[in-house]
C-alpha angles and dihedrals in degrees: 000000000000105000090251086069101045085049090057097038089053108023095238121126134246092256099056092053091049090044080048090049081042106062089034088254097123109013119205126203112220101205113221115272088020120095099198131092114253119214100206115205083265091059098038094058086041093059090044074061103050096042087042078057107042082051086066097051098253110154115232100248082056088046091044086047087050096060100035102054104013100187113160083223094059094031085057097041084048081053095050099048088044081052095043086052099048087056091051089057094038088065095041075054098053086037087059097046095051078052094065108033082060094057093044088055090050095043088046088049089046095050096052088044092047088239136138114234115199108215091204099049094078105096097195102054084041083064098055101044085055079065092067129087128230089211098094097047113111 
């Protein structure tokens, strides 16, 4: 398969591919007399793989990892830290959730007393948002 077509059958751009090929994540082959990049049957499962993986949240040294040593003790190891995170982020989730549930219920109080609530002032919900991290906002 060209790369265009790869692109179209698995919604991923033409950049990602090349940054793939890049890394030696996702190697292409260029025939001779012919300037773009060829995704053989092997590469093409190989990059169902990588985007089946990506889905779960697996990050692509792990991937790379993955494929270059795939021993079932560190695959799985690699498994259990991507599910320990996820639970780390599960409870920021809950945390901030709580957060704002408890600023909908105060603005909700404030607005049928004709009051103005000022989200910043609680000091306790002020020290629990301090807990969570900026890294994971988009």
């Amino acid at each position: 398969m060209t790369i265009s077509e790869v692109t179209k059958v698995f919604n991923v751009s033409t950049r990602m591919l090349r940054y793939y090929d890049e890394i030696g994540l996702l190697p292409s082959t260029r025939k001779e007399d012919y300037s773009y990049r060829v995704y053989d049957e092997p590469a093409v499962r190989r990059l169902q793989q990588i985007i089946t993986l990506r889905k779960l949240r697996i990050p692509l040294k792990k991937i790379a990892s993955i494929f270059n040593d795939p021993d079932q003790l560190k695959i799985l190891e690699t498994f259990q830290e991507s599910i320990s995170e996820l639970d780390e982020e599960i409870t920021a989730l809950h945390t901030i959730r709580d957060i704002l549930n408890a600023f909908v219920m105060k603005l909700n109080n404030a607005a049928h007393m004709h009051v103005k609530f000022d989200m910043f002032d609680d000091a306790e919900i002020m020290s629990v948002i301090q807990t969570l991290s900026l890294t994971k906002i988009n």
